[in-house]
C-alpha positions as MATLAB code, in Angstrom:
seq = 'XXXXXXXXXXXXXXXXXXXXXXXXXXXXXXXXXXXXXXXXXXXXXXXXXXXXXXXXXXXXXXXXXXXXXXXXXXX';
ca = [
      77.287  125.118   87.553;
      78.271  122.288   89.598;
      77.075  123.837   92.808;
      73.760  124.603   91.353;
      73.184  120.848   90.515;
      74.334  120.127   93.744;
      71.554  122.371   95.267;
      68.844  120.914   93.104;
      69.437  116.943   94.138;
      69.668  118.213   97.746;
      66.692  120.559   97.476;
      64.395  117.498   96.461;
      66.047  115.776   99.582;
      64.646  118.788  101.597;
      68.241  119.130  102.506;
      69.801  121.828  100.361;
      72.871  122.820  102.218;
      76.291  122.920  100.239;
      79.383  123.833  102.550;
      82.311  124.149   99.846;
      86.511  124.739  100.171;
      86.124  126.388   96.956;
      84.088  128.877   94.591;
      83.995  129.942   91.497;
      81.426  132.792   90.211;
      77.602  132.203   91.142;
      78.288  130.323   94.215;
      77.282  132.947   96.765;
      73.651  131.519   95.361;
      73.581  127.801   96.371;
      76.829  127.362   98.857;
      78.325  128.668  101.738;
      82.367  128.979  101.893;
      84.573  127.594  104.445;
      87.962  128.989  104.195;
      90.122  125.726  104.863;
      92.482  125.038  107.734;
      94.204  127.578  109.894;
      97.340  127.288  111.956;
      97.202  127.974  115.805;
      98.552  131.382  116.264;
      97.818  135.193  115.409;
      99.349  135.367  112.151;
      96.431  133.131  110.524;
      93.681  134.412  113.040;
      94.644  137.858  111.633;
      94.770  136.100  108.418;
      91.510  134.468  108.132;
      89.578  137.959  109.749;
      90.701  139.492  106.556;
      90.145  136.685  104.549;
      86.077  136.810  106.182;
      86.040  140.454  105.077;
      87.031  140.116  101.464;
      84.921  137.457  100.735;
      82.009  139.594  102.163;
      82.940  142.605   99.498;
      83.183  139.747   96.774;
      79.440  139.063   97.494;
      79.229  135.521   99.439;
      77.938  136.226  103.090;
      78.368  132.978  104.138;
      82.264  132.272  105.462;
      83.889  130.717  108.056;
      87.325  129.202  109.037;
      89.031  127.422  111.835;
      89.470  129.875  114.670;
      91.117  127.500  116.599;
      93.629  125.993  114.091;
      94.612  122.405  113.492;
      98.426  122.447  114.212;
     100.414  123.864  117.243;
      99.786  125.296  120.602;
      96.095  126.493  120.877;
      96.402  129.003  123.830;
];
């Protein structure tokens, strides 16, 4: 329930937004998911689509990843 603590200290800040590498069952509630880094070329872009999906059927709405990618040739 660490994310749900999280969420109640920020929600008194009037701030409760949680953007978290990592989840664990529950967190769809109080966090959105960022899928981590991503390598510049089609294998990871293809990669991270499905990646978007599945998390989607697991029941958190909220994902995103590096389109772009961090290493290589971004063309």
């Amino acid at each position: 329930m660490h994310q749900y603590n999280v969420y109640q200290f920020l929600k008194e800040k009037k701030r409760p937004f949680i953007l978290s590498s990592g989840s664990s069952l529950g967190s769809n509630r109080y966090a959105f998911h960022w899928s981590g880094d991503n390598y510049a070329n089609f294998t990871f872009l293809k990669a991270s689509i499905i990646n978007n999906f599945m998390f989607g059927l697991w029941g958190i709405q909220m994902i995103g990843s590096d389109i772009c990618g961090f290493s290589g040739n971004t063309t």
